[in-house]
C-alpha positions as CSV (number, residue, x, y, z in Angstrom):
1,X,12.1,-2.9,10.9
2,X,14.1,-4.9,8.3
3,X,16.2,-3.3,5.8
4,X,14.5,-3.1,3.0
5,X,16.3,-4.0,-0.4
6,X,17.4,-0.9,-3.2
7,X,15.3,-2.6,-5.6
8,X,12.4,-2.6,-3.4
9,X,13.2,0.8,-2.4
10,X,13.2,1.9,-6.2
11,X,9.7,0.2,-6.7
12,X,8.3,2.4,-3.7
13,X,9.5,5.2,-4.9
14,X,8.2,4.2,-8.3
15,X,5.2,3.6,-7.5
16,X,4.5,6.5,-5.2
17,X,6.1,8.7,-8.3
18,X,3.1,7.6,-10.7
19,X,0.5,7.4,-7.6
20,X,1.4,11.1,-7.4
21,X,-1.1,12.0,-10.5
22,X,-3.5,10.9,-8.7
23,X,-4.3,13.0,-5.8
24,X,-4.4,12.0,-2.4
25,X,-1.6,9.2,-2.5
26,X,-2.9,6.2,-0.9
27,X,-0.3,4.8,1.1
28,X,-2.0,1.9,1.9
29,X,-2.8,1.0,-1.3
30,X,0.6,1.5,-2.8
31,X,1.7,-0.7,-0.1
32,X,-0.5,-3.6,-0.7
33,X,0.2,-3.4,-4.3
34,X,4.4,-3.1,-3.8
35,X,3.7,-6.4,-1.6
36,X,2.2,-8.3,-3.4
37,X,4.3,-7.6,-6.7
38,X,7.3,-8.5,-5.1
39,X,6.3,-11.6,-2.6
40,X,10.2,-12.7,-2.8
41,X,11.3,-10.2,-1.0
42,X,9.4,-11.6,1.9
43,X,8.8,-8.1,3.6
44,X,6.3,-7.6,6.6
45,X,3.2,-5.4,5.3
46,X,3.8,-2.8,8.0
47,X,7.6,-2.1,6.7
48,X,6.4,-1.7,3.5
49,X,3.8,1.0,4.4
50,X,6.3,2.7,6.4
51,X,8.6,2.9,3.2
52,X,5.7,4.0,1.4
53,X,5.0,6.8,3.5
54,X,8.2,7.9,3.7
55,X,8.7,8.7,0.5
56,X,4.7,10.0,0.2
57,X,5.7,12.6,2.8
58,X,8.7,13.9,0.9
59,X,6.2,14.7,-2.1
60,X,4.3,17.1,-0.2
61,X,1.2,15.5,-2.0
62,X,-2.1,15.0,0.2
63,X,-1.4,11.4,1.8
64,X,-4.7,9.4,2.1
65,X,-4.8,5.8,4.4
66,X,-7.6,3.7,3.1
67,X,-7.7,-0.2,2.1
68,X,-9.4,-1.3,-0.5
69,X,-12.5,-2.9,1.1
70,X,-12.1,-7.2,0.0
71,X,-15.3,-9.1,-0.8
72,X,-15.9,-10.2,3.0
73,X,-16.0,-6.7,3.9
74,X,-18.7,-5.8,0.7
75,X,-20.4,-8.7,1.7
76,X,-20.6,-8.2,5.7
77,X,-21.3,-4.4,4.8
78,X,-24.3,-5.5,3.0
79,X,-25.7,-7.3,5.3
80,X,-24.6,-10.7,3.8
81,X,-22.8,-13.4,6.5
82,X,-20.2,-15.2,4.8
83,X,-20.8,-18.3,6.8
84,X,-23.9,-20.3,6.0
């Protein structure tokens, strides 16, 4: 895993702070969001999430791990193929 910067540190912890009104915390949720807000840290996904949950587990807060399903994934649940 690569060191992960304070500042990035203090956005998890941030983010998992305000995703604590909401209960469960979705880890992976937080994750992809903390990624994708901060692209120049240039930080693998999965060390991110492992960050996340980190600090998710030291709220004592239900933890949920769920993606956000993307428009392929509506689309092929539906029924619909995406190549024509």
């Amino acid at each position: 895993m690569r060191p992960l910067s304070p500042e990035l540190k203090a956005r998890i912890s941030a983010a998992v702070a305000a995703a604590r009104t909401a209960s469960p915390i979705n880890v992976v949720e937080i994750a992809q969001l903390v990624q994708s807000q901060n692209p120049q840290e240039n930080v693998a996904f999965e060390d991110i999430l492992s960050c996340v949950l980190d600090v998710a587990q030291c709220t004592g807060e239900p933890i949920l791990f769920e993606r956000q399903p993307s428009t392929a994934d509506v689309a092929q649940m539906n029924g619909a193929s995406l190549i024509s």
